[in-house]
N, C-alpha and C positions, 0 to 999 in steps of 0.2 A: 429323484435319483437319475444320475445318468444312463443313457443307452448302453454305455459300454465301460465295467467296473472290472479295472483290471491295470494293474500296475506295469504292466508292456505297453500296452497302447493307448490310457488313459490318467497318468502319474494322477497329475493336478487334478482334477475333478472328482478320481475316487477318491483321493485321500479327503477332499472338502466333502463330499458325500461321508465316509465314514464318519467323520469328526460331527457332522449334524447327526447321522443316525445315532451317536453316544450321546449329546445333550439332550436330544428327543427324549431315550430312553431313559436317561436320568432325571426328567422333570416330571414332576407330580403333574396330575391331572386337578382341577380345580373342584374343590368339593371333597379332597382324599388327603389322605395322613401322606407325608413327606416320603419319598417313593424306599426308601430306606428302613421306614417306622413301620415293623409287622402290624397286621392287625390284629383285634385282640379277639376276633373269629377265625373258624378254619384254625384252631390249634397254635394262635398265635402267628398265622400265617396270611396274607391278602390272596383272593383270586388271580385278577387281570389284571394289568396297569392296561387303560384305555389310550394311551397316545400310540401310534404306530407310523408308518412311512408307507405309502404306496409303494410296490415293487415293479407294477408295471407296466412304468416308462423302461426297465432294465429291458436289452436286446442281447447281452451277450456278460456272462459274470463267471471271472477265472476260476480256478479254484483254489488261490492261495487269495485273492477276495473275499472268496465266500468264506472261509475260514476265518478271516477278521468277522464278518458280518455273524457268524455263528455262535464267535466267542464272547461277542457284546451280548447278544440276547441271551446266552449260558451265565453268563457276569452277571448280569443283573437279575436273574433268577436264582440263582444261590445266593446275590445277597439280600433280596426281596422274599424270595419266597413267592415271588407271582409270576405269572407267563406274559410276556409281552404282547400286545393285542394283533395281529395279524387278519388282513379283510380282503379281500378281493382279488384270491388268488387264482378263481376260475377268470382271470384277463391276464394272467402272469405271464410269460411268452416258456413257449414248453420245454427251450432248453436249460431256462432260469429256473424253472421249477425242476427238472431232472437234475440240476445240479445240486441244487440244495437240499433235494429230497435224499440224495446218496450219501451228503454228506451228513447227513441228520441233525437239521434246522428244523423241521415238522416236530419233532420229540421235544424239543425245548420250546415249542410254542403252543404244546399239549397235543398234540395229534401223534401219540406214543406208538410206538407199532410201525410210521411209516415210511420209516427208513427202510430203502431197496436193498437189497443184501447187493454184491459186487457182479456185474453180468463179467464174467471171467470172458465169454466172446465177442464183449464188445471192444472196438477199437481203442476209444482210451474210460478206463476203469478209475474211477476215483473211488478211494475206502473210506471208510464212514470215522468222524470226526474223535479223537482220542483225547483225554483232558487227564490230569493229573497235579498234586500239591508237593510231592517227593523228588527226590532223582533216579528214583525204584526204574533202575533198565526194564522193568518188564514190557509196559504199555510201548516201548520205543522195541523191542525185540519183536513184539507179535504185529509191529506196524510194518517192519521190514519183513519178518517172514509171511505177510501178507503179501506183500509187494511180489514177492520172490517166485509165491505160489500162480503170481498174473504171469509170468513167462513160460510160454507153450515149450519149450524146449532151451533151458536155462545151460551155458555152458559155466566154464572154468573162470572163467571172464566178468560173466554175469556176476556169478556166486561172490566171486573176490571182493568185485564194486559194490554187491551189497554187506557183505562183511562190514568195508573200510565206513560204507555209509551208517552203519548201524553205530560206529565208536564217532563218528563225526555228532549225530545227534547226541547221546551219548552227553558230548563235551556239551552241545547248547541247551540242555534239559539241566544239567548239573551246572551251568553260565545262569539259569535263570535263577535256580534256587540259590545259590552262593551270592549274587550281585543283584538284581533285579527287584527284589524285595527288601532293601535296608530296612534296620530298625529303627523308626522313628516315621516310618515316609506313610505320607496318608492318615498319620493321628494313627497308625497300627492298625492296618485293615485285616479282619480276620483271616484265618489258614482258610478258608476256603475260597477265600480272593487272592490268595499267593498259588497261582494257579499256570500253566502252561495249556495249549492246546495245539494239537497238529494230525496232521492229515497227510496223504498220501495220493500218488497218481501214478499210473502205467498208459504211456502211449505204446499200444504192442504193432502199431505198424512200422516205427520207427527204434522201437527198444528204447525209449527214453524214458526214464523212470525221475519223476517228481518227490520231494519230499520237504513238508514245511511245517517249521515252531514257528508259533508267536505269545509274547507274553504281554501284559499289560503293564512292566514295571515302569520302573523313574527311568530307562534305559541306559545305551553302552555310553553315550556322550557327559550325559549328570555321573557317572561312574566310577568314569576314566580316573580324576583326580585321588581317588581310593585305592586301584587297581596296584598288584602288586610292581608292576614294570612303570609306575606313573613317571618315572625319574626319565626314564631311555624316550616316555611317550613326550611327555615336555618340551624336550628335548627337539626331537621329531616334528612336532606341528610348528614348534616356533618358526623351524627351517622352513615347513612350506610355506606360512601364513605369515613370517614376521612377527607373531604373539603368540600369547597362551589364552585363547578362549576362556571367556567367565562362562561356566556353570549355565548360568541362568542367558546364554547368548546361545541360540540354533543356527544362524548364520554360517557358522564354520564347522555344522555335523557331519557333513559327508566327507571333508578332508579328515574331520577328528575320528571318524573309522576307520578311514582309510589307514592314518598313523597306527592306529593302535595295530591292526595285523601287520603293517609291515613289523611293527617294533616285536611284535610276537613273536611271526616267522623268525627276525633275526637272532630272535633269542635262543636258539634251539643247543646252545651250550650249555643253557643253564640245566638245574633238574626240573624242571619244568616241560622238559623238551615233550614236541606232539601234543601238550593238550591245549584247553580252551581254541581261541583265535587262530592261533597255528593249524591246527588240526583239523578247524570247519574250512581252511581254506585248501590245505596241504591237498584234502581229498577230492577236490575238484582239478587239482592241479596233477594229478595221476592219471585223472581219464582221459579217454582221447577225445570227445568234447562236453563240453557243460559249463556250468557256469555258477558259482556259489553270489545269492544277492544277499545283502544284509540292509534291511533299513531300521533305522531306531531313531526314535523320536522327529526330526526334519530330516535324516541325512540317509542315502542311499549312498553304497557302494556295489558296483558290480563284479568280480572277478573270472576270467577267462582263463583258461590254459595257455601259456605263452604271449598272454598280449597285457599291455595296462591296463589295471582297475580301469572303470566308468566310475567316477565321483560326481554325485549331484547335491543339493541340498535343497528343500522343498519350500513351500511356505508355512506349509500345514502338516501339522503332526503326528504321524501313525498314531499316536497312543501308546507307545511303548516299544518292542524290538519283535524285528519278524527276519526267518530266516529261513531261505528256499534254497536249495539245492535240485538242481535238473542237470541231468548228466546221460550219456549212451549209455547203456551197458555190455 
């Protein structure tokens, strides 16, 4: 693993880091049923899967990283039924270990109970990791009035930007179950793999309040051509790119994001107006700074208040669509 797993200062490397840390976990051990194939002990369930990743070459791990890294080892425990083998975490470096300990990776790797509850006086507060198969607002409401609760003195301000932030998620929790999961993708992986997971942060020296989905679907780019604006998006990418990207081509993902919210935003006459794309963007585009990132499958877009997206396109594949919102409040 890298020193430094973190999609600011490390794109390239964490994402080829994450992408080995899912094939790891997904290959059987030799000697064991197909990492997939309960056992027909433990109630039809396997203990451990023995393959694992040393963690401590890691010197510094975001926490919209560690969020990916948590939701792999949750993935494959509900669809396994066994815990991912984890070793040599008295060498872990101790801010990597405080970070994944708050997020609560120690509970999915059987060490239940050691998740830190929130140090509300510490400078920046991450909450412990939330997962969900629904669009049920609830887990998304108690994740922002958690948030809310990290502000020693919350004004008019605050409260508003966490309102707008709570219908922003909202829109990318109800984006994942609506799009994210088609039928037919994956041979029909069970409801308990049609799954979201996200988390939360408060820098309170700064008032900067974090917050991020990620899902493990076909993502926004495989999608696009389904979506109900696909005519307006067509459209759009032709103009930047000259073509219409094939499906099956990641080359041109961070533009093919980029198109789909502009064509959203633009859209705001239809009745459609404010939700999905529109909406996760609109609300970074209210505060006075911050920054809405999306990436799904190769392609990252960045959005600012007042400036152009940041359009990139990767080599390697998150896995699906991740989406962070950090903003003042």
């Amino acid at each position: 693993m890298p020193a430094i797993l973190s999609f600011d200062e490390n794109a390239e490397e964490t994402l080829a880091a994450l992408g080995h840390l899912r094939r790891v976990l997904q290959t059987p051990v030799r000697g064991t049923t197909r990492f997939d194939s309960p056992s027909k002990h433990r109630r039809g369930r396997s203990g451990w899967l023995g393959r694992h990743i040393p963690f401590e070459t890691i010197r510094h791990i975001a926490p919209a990283a560690a969020l990916v890294v948590a939701a792999e080892y949750d993935r494959i425990f509900l669809r396994t039924g066994a815990r991912s083998f984890v070793a040599g975490v008295e060498r872990w470096d101790a801010a990597v270990l405080d970070t994944l300990s708050r997020i609560g990776f120690f509970d999915l790797v059987g060490f239940e109970g050691t998740a830190d509850q929130p140090d509300v006086n510490a400078d920046l507060v991450i909450l412990p990791m939330r997962s969900g198969e629904t669009a049920d607002p609830t887990q998304v409401g108690q994740l922002v009035t958690d948030l809310k609760q990290l502000y020693p003195n919350p004004d008019e301000s605050s409260e508003a930007g966490l309102v707008h932030l709570y219908g922003a998620m909202i829109e990318a929790v109800s984006n994942v179950m609506n799009h994210a999961y088609p039928r037919g993708w994956e041979s029909e992986p069970p409801p308990a793999l049609r799954r979201w997971w996200m988390t939360g942060t408060v820098d309170r020296r700064i008032r900067q309040t974090t917050a991020v989905v990620f899902d493990r679907g076909v993502s926004i780019p495989v999608s696009l051509p389904n979506w109900d604006r696909a005519e307006g998006w067509f459209r759009r990418i032709k103009r930047k790119i000259g073509v219409i990207p094939a499906v099956n081509d990641p080359k041109s993902d961070g533009e093919a994001i980029a198109a789909a919210v502009e064509e959203a935003v633009s859209s705001t006459g239809e009745q459609h107006r404010g939700t999905g794309l529109a909406q996760m963007r609109d609300f970074v585009s209210q505060c006075r700074e911050g920054r809405l990132r999306i990436m799904s499958r190769c392609g990252e877009v960045i959005f600012r208040p007042g400036q152009h997206p940041d359009v990139r396109t990767y080599d390697v594949p998150i896995g699906g669509t991740l989406i962070e919102w950090s903003v003042l409040l």
